[in-house]
C-alpha distance (Angstrom), angle and dihedral (degrees) to the residues before:
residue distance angle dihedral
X1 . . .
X2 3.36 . .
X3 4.24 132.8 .
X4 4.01 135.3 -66.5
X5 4.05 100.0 -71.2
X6 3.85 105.9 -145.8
X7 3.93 116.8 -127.5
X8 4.03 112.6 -161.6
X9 3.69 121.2 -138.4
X10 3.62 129.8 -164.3
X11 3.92 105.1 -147.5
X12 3.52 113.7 46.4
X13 3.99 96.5 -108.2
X14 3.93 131.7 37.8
X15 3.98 127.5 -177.0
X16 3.59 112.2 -113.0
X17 3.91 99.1 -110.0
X18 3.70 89.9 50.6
X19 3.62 82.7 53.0
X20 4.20 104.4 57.6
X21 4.12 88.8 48.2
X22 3.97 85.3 53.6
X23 3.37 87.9 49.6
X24 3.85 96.6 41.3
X25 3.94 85.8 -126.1
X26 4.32 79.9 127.3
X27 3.67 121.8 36.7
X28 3.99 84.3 -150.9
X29 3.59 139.4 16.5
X30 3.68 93.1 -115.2
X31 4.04 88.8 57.4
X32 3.95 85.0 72.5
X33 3.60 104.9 76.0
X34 3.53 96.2 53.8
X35 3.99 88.4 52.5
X36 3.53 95.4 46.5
X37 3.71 84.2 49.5
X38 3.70 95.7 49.0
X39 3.84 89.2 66.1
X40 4.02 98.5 -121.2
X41 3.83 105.4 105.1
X42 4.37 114.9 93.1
X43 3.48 133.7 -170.9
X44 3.71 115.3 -155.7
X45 4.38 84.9 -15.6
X46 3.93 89.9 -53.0
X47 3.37 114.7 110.2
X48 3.51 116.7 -123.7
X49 4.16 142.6 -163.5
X50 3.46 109.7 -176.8
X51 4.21 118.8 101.1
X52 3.35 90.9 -155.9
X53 3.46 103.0 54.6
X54 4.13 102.4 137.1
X55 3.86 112.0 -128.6
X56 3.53 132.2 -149.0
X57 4.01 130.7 -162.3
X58 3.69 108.4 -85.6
X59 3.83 95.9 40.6
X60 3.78 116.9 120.8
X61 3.35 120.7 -147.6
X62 4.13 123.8 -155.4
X63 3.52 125.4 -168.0
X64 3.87 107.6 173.8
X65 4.31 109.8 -46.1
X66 3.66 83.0 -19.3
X67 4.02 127.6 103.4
X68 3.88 136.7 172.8
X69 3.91 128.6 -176.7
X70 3.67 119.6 -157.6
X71 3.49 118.4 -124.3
């Protein structure tokens, strides 16, 4: 298990599913829903369901062992 990886973003706000195909946590956008569904994804170590969640830098996002911070 290693750190947080850092995943840069342009604007300063990206929704959540955007988000996991940036950071190759999906192959494909419709691989999200079924994630979110499975319970594993976190925002900020809450767990969290919607696609759409917006995003700003400084969030980490889990899904299993794995985390990403936006920068």
């Amino acid at each position: 298990m290693g750190g947080v990886r850092e995943v840069e973003i342009r604007d300063d706000g990206i929704r959540l599913g955007q988000l996991l195909k940036l950071a190759g946590l999906v192959d494909v956008g419709s691989d999200v829903r079924p994630l979110l569904e499975t319970g594993v994804v976190t925002v900020g170590g809450r767990l969290e369901t919607r696609r759409g969640r917006q995003l700003k830098k400084g969030d980490v996002v889990g899904v299993g062992d794995e985390k990403v911070r936006l920068v």
